[in-house]
C-alpha positions in Angstrom: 42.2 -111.8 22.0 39.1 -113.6 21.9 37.7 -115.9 24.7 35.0 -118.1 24.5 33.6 -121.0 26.2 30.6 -123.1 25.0 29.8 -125.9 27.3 26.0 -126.0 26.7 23.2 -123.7 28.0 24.4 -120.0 28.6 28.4 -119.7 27.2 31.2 -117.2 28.1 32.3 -114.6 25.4 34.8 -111.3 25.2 36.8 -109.8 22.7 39.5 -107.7 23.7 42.2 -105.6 21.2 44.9 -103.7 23.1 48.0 -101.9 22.7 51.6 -102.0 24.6 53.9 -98.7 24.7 55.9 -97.6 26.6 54.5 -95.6 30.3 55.6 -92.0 30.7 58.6 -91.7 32.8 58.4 -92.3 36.4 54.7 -94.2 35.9 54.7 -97.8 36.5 51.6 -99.0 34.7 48.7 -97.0 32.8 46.1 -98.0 31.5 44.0 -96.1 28.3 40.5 -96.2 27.0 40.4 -95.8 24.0 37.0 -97.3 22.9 34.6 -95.2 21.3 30.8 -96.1 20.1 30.1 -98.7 22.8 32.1 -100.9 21.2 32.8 -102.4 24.8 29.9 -101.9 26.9 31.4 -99.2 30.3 31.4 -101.9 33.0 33.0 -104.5 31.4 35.8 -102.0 30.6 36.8 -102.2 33.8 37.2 -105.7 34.0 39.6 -105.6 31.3 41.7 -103.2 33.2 41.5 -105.7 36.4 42.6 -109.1 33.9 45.5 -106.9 32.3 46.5 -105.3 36.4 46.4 -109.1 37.3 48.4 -110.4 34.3 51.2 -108.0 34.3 51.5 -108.1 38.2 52.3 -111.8 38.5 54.9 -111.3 36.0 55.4 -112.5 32.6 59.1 -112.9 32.5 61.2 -115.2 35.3 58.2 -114.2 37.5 58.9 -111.1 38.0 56.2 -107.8 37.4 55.7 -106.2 34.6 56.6 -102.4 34.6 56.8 -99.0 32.6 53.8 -100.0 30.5 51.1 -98.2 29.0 48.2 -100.5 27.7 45.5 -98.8 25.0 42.5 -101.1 25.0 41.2 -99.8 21.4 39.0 -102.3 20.3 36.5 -105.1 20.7 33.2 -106.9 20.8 30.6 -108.5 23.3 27.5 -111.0 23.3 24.0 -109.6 24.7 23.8 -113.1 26.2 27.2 -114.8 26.4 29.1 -112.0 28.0 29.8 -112.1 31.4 32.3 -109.8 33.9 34.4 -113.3 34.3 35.2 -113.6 30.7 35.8 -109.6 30.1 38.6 -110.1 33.3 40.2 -113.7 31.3 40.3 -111.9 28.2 42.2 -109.0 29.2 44.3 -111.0 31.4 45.2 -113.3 28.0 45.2 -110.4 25.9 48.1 -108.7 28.1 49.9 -111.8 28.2 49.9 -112.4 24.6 51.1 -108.9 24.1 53.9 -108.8 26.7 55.1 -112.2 24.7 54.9 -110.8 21.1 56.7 -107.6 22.6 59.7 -110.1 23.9 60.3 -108.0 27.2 64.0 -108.0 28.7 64.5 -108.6 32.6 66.2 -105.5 33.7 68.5 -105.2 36.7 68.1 -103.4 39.5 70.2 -100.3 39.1 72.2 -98.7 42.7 74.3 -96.0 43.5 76.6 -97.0 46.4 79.0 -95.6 48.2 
């Protein structure tokens, strides 16, 4: 997912690639570096992980959260001058929202053992 923004004087850009699986049992969310070569410069990595937290917590389908995911951020590509730690956070936050979309995610019940 790319975001940009060019309104005159300094603009806002991030590029952000990621991946959806499935979490390991019993984790609700994890989230995977997997840039290598600077790609992505360190602290903007972390603002990725905030956007994608954000999107997948106010919940994608009916409103509900997002769970049992593992999201890979593999790729992408910064400005030296247009990048900025607000548009790292949007693109990860658009990036996980496209995903969970293309993935079409199912609302599962809540499952009970009464007796």
């Amino acid at each position: 997912m790319k975001y940009f923004r060019h309104t005159g004087g300094r603009g806002q850009y991030a590029h952000v690639k990621l991946r959806l699986l499935g979490a390991p049992r019993g984790q609700h969310y994890v989230f995977v570096n997997c840039i290598t070569g600077g790609s992505i410069p360190f602290e903007f990595i972390e603002l990725v992980e905030a956007g994608v937290r954000e999107a997948l917590s106010r919940g994608l389908v009916a409103g509900y959260p997002t769970d049992g995911v593992q999201v890979e951020l593999y790729d992408g590509s910064y400005h030296d001058v247009d990048s900025s730690n607000a548009a790292f956070k949007i693109a990860g936050f658009l990036a996980a929202r496209d995903a969970v979309q293309k993935a079409a995610p199912v609302l599962l019940e809540p499952v009970m053992l009464l007796e």
